[in-house]
BATI-752079 format. One record per residue (C-alpha): residue number from 1; residue in one letter; x, y, z. Coordinates in nm, 3 decimals, padded with zeros to 5 digits, always signed. Layout:
BEGIN
NUM|a|X|Y|Z
...
! end
This chain:
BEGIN
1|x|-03.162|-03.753|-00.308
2|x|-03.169|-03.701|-00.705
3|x|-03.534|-03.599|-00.840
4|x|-03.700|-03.876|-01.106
5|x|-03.584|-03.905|-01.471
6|x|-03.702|-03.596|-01.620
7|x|-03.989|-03.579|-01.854
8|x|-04.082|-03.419|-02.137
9|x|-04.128|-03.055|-02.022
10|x|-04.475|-02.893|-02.160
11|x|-04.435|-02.716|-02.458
12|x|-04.489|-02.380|-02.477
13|x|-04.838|-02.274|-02.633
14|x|-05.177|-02.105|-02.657
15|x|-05.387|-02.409|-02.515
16|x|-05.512|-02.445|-02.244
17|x|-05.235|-02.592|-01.945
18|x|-05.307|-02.943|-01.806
19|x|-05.519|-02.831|-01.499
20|x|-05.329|-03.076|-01.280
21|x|-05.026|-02.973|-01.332
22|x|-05.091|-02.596|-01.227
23|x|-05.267|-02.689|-00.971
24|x|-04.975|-02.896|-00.834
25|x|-04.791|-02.568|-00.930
26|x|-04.960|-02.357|-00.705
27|x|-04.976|-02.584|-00.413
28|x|-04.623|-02.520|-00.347
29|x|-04.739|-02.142|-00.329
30|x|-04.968|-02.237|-00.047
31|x|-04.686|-02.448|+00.105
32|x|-04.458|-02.100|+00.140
33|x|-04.715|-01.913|+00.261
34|x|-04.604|-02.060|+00.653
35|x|-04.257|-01.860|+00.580
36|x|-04.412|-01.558|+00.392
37|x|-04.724|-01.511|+00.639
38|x|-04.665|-01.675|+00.933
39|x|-04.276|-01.665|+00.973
40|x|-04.156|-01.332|+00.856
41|x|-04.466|-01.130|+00.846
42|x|-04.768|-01.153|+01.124
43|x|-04.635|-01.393|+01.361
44|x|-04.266|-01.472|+01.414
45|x|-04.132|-01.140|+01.334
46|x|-04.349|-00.998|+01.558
47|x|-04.268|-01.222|+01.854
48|x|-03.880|-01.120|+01.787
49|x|-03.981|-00.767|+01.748
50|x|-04.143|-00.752|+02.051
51|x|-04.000|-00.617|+02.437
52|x|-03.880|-00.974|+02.471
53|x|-03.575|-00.896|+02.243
54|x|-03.472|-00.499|+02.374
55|x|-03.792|-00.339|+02.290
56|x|-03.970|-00.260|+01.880
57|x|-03.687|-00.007|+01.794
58|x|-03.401|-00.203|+01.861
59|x|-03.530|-00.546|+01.733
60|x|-03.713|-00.392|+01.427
61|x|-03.352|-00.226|+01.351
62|x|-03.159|-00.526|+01.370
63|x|-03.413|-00.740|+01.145
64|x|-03.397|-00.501|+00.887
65|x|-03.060|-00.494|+00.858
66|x|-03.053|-00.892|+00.925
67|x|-03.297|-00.882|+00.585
68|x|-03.076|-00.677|+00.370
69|x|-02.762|-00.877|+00.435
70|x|-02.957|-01.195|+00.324
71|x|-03.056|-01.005|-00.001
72|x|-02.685|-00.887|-00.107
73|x|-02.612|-01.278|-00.069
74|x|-02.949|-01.387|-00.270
75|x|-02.805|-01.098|-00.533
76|x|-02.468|-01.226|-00.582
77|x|-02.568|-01.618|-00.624
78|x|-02.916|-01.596|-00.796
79|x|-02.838|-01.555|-01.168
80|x|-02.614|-01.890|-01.107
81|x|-02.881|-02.077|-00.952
82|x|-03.103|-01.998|-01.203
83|x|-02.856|-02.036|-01.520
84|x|-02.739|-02.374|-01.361
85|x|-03.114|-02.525|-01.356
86|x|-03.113|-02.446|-01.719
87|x|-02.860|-02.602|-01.849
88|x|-02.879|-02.960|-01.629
89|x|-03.248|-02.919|-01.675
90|x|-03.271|-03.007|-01.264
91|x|-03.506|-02.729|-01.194
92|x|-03.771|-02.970|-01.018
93|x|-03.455|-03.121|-00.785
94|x|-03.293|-02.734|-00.686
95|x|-03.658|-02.642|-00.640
96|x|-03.730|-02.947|-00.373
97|x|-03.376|-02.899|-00.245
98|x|-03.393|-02.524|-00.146
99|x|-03.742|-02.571|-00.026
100|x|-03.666|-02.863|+00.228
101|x|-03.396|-02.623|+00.331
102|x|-03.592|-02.344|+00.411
103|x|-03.806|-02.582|+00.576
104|x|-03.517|-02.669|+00.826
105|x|-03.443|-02.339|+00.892
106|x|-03.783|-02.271|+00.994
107|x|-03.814|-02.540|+01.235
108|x|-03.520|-02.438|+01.404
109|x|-03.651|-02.130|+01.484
110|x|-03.836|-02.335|+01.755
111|x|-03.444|-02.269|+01.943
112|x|-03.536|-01.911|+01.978
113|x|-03.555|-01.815|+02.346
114|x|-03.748|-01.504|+02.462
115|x|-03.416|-01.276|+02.558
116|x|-03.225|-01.005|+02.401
117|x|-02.930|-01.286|+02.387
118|x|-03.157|-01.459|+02.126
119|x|-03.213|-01.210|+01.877
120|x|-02.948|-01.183|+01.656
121|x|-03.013|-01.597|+01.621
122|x|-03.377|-01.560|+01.514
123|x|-03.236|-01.303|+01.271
124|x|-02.964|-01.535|+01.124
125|x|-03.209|-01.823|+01.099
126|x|-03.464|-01.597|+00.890
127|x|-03.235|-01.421|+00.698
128|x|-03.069|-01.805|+00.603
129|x|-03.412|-01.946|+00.545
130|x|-03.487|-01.628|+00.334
131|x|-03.170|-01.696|+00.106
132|x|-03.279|-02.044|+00.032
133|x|-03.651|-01.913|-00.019
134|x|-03.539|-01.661|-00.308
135|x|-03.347|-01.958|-00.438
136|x|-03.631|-02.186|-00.485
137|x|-03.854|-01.913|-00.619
138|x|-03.600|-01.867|-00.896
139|x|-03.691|-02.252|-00.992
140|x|-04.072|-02.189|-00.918
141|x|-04.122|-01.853|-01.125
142|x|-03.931|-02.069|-01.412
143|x|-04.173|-02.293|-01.474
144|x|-04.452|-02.066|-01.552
145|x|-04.389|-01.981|-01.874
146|x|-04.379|-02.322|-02.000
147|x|-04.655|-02.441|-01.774
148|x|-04.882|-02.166|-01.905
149|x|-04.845|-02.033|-02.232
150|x|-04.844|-01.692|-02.304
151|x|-05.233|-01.677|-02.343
152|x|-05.314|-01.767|-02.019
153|x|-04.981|-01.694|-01.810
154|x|-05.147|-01.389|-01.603
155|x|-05.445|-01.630|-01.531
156|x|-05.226|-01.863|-01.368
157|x|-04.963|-01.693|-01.206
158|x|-05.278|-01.466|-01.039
159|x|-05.370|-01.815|-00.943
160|x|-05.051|-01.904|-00.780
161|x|-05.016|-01.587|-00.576
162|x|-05.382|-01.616|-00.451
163|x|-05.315|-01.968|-00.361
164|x|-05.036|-01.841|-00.153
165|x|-05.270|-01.624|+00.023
166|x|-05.536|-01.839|+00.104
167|x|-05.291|-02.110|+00.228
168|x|-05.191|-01.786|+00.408
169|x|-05.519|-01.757|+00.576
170|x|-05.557|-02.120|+00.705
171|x|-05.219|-02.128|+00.800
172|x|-05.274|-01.843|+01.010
173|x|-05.622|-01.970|+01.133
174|x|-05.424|-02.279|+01.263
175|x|-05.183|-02.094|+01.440
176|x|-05.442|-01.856|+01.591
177|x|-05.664|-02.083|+01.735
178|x|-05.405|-02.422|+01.802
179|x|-05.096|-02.250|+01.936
180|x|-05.261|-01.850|+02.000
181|x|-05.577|-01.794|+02.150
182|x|-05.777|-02.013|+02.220
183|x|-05.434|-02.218|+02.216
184|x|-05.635|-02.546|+02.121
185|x|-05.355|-02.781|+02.155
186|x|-05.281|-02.688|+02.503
187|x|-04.910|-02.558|+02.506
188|x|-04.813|-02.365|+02.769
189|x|-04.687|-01.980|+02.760
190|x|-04.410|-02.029|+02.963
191|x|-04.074|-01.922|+02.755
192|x|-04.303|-01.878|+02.452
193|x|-04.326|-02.225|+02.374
194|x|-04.673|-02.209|+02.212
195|x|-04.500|-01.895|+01.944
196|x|-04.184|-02.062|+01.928
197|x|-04.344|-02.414|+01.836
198|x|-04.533|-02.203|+01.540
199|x|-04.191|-02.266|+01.344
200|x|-04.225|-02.604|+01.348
201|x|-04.540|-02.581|+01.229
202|x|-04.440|-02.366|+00.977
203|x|-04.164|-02.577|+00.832
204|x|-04.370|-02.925|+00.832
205|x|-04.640|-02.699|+00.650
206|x|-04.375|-02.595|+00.389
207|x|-04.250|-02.915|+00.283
208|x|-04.584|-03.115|+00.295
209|x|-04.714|-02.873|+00.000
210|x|-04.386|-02.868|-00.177
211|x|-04.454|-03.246|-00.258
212|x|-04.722|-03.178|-00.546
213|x|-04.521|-02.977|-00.826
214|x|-04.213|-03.203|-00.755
215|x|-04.403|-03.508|-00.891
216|x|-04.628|-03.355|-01.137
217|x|-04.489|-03.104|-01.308
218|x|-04.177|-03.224|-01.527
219|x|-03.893|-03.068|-01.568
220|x|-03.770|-02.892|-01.903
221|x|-03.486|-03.012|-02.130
222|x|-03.131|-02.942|-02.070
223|x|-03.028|-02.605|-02.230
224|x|-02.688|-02.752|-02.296
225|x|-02.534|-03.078|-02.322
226|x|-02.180|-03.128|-02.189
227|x|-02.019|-03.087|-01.867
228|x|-02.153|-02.881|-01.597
229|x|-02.083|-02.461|-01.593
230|x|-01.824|-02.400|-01.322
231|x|-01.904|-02.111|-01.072
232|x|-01.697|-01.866|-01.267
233|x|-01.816|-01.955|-01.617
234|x|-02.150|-01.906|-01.477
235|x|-02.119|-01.546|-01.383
236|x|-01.913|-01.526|-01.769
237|x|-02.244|-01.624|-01.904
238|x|-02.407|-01.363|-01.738
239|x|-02.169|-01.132|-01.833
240|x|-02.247|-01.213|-02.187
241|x|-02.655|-01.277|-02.083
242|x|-02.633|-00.868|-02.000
243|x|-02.485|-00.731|-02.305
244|x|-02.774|-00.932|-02.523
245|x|-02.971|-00.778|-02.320
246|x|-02.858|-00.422|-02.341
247|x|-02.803|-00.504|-02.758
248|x|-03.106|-00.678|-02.810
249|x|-03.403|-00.581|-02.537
250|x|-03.304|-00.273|-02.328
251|x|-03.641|-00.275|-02.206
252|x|-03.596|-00.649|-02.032
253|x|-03.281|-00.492|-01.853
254|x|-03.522|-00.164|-01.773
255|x|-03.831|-00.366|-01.639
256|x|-03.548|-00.563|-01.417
257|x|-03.456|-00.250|-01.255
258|x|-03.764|-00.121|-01.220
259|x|-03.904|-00.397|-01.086
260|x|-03.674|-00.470|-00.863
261|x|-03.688|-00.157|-00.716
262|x|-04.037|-00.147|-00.665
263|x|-04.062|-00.508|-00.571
264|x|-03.854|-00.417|-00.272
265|x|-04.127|-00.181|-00.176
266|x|-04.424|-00.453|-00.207
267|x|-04.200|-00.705|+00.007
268|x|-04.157|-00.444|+00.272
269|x|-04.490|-00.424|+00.316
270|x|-04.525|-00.755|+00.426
271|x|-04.207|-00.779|+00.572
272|x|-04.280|-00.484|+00.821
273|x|-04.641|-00.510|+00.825
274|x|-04.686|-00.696|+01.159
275|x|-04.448|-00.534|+01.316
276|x|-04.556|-00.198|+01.282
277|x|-04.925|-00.303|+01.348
278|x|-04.798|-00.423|+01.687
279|x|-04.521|-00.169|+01.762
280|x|-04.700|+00.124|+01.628
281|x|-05.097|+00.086|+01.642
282|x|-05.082|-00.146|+01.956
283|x|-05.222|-00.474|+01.787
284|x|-05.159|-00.796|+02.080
285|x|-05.061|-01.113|+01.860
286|x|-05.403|-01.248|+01.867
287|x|-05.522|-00.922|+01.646
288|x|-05.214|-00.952|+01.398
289|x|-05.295|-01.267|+01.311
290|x|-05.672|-01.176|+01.256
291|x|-05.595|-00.894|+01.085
292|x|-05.354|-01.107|+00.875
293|x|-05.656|-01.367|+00.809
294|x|-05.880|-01.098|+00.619
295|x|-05.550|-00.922|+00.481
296|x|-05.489|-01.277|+00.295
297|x|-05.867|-01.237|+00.162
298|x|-05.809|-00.955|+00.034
299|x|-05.451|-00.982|-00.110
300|x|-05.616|-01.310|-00.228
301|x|-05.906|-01.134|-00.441
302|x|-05.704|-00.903|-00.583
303|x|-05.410|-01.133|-00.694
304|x|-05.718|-01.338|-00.942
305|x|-05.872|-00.994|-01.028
306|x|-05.538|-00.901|-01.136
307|x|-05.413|-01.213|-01.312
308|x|-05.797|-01.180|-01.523
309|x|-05.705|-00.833|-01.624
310|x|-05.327|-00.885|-01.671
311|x|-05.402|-01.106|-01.985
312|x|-05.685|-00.853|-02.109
313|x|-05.457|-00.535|-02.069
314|x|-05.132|-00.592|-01.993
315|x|-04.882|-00.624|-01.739
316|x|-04.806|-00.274|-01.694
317|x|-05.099|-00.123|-01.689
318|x|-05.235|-00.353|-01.385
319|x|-04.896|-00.314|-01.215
320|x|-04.850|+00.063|-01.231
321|x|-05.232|+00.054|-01.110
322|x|-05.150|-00.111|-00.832
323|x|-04.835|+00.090|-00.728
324|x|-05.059|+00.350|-00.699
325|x|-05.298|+00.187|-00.495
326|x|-05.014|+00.117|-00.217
327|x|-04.912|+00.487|-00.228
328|x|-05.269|+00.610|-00.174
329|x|-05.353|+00.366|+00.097
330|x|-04.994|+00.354|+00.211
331|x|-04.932|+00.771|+00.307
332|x|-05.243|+00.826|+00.602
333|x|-05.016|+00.599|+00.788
334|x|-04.782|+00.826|+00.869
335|x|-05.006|+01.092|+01.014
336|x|-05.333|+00.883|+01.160
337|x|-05.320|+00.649|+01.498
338|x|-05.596|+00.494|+01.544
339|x|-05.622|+00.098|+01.483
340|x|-05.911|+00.193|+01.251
341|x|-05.745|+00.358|+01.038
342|x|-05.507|+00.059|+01.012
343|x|-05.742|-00.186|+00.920
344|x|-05.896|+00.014|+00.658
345|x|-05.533|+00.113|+00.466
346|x|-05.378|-00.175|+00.563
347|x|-05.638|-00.411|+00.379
348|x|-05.641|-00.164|+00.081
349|x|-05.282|-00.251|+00.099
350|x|-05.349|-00.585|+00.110
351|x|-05.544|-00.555|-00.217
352|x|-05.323|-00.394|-00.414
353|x|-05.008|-00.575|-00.367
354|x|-05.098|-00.903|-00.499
355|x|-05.182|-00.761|-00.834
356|x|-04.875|-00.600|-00.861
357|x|-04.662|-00.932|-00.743
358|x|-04.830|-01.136|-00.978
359|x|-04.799|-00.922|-01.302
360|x|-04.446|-00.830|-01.220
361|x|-04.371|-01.199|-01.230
362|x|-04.602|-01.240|-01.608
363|x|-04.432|-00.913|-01.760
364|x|-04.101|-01.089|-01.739
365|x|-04.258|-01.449|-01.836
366|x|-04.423|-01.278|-02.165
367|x|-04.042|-01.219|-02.266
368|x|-03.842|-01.548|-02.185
369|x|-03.738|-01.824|-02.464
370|x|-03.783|-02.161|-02.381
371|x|-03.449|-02.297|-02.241
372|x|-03.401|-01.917|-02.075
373|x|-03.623|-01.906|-01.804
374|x|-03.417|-01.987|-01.506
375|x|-03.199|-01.768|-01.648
376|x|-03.400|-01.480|-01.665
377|x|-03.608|-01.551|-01.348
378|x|-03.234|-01.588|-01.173
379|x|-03.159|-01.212|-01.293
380|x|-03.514|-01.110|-01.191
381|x|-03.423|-01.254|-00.838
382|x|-03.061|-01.070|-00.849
383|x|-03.172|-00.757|-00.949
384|x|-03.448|-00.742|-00.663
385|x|-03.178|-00.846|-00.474
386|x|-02.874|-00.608|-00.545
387|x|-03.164|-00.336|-00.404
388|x|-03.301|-00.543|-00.180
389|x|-03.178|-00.341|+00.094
390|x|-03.300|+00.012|-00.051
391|x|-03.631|-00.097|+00.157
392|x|-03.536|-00.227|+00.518
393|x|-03.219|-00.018|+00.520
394|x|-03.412|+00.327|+00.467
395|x|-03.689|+00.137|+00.714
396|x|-03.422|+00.111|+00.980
397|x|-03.248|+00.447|+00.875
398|x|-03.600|+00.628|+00.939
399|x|-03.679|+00.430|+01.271
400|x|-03.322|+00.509|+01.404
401|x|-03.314|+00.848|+01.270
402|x|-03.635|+00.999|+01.389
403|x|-03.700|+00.806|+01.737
404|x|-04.035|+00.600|+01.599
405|x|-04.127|+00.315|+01.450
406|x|-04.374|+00.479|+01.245
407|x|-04.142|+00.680|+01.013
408|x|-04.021|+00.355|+00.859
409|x|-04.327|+00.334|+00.665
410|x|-04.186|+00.655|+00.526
411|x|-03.847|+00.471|+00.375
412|x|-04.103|+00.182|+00.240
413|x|-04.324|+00.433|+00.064
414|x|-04.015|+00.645|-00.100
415|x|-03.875|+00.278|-00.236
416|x|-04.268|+00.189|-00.375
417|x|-04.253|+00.539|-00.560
418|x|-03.887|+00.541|-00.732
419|x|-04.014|+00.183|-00.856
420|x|-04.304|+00.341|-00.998
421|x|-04.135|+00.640|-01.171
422|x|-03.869|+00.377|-01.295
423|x|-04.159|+00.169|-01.475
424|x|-04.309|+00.460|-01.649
425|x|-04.026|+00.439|-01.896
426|x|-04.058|+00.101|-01.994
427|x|-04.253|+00.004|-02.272
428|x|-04.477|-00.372|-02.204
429|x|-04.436|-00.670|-02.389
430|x|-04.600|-00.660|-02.786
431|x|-04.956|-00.719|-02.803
432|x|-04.820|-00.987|-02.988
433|x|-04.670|-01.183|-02.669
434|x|-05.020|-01.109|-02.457
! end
């Protein structure tokens, strides 16, 4: 079904954004924290990771390289999806489309049997989902610029991302105590149907909070008049899109790499997280998804600290902050084994990623044109993308190569810190566009 007339979109100032409308905005950030948290991080991924599936090695192998795949597709079709919601100015309708999709996906994740026969099935269906996720963040990120202003754009995309987190959190209290332990709702064990029905869960929970931003927030003029891009004029466009770049603002083309690069990292983190709680410092489910609870507090805190500070100093600075954070609290996990010492760097990792999510995703804002943004959020999503297996290719490499689960932390950490070095060399947006 076609989305409603489009409106005017919001013009791009200093004043303060309609409250309502970001607020609507981030909903749909708490609405894809069932497929971020629950799905792929602290509950589902561990369930498929687990001895039902061939054991931690072999599973955790196959959904990294079940991950990567989906981002080499997500890198080749991105910059389309985002020039295309430019120039029909449809952003609002790709964004409810994808969603709903990666809703479905979700659900059927229900189909998932507890045997190695099932495995490469969960996979697909979360490496699909994941495709259709990165496509409807391309259309989410793209309204920020024009739903904030430049003044306040770190405030609110810190606002979105902590949203996320705290839907996180009572997501994952839901499933804990309804489908978990206690197991409130009474399902039974047997074949995993109380995990399994967590995906359905999960997928009504993302498209109930889509609903908000696709009926408040309006979408923006068409970039172009005239008939529709076809596929290969598209990537034409992007051809030419890159050599403005390179002629006009090397340093957007350098941030993309950098950040895409290190964003790989930051996603690993969360990616991996549960699994190697579970395969490595022997959490049960019940204690991933507590751990996961205050994890979400704390990724939560730091997201709003960061999005405060982002518009007083600067992306950069609060992004190569945190980069260091996740290195510091990141590197005693390779050498210490007790579940202590997992809860205490893990939630330091927690704390530091937001920050660097949400200022990565305000650096690039601070230097998109009105008309551009899907654009340029569509390259930020390719780029991430075309490395996008650096991370659970060198986490599977590591596992493989070395016997242990543990050693992929190793691969995550190496990805964080060529992101890092990568940013040092490029310079922030003016003072001007802060």
């Amino acid at each position: 079904m076609d989305a409603p007339p489009p409106a005017p979109a919001p013009a791009r100032t200093d004043t303060a954004p309609d409250r309502r409308r970001v607020w609507a905005w981030s909903l749909w950030d708490v609405g894809s924290a069932a497929f971020n948290a629950v799905m792929t991080t602290f509950v589902f991924t561990v369930y498929l990771t687990g001895e039902a599936f061939g054991g931690e090695d072999r599973a955790s192998a196959a959904l990294g390289w079940g991950m990567g795949a989906a981002g080499v597709v997500v890198a080749l079709l991105a910059p389309v999806v985002g020039q295309r919601s430019d120039g029909t100015g449809r952003r609002r309708f790709w964004l409810g489309t994808n969603t709903m999709l990666t809703a479905l996906l979700t659900g059927l994740c229900f189909f998932v049997l507890p045997d190695p026969s099932y495995l490469w099935l969960g996979v697909g269906l979360l490496a699909l989902a994941n495709v259709f996720d990165e496509f409807a963040v391309v259309n989410y990120n793209a309204m920020l610029p024009g739903l904030a202003g430049r003044e306040h754009i770190g405030r609110v995309s810190g606002q979105g991302w902590a949203m996320g987190y705290f839907g996180g959190i009572l997501a994952l209290a839901i499933v804990l105590f309804g489908f978990v332990s206690p197991g409130l709702l009474g399902l039974p064990e047997e074949d995993a149907l109380n995990v399994r029905a967590v995906a359905l869960f999960s997928g009504l929970w993302i498209a109930a909070f889509s609903v908000p931003v696709l009926l408040a927030v309006p979408d923006a003029p068409p970039a172009h008049r005239g008939p529709r891009f076809s596929v290969l004029r598209s990537y034409r466009q992007l051809g030419r899109t890159l050599r403005e770049l390179w002629r006009d603002a090397p340093d957007t083309l350098r941030f993309l790499l950098a950040s895409a690069v290190f964003r790989d990292g930051l996603n690993a983190v969360f990616t991996f997280g549960g699994v190697i709680a579970a395969g490595t410092f022997g959490f049960g489910l019940t204690d991933v998804i507590v751990f996961a609870i205050v994890g979400n507090v704390a990724a939560g805190l730091g997201a709003l600290v960061g999005g405060r500070l982002d518009d007083r100093l600067g992306p950069k600075r609060v992004i190569l902050g945190a980069l260091l954070g996740v290195l510091a609290a990141g590197t005693p996990l390779l050498f210490l084994e007790s579940t202590a010492a997992f809860w205490v760097c893990g939630l330091a990792l927690c704390l530091f990623v937001g920050p660097a999510q949400s200022a990565s995703r305000t650096f690039l804002g601070r230097l998109t044109r009105p008309g551009g943004e899907g654009a340029l959020y569509g390259l930020y999503a390719t780029t991430g993308r075309a490395v996008s297996f650096l991370a659970p290719t060198l986490f599977a490499v590591f596992v493989s190569a070395l016997g242990a689960q543990r050693w992929g932390i190793l691969g995550i950490l190496l990805v964080v810190l060529a992101g890092t070095v990568l940013l040092l060399g490029v310079r922030p947006p003016a003072a001007r566009d802060r």
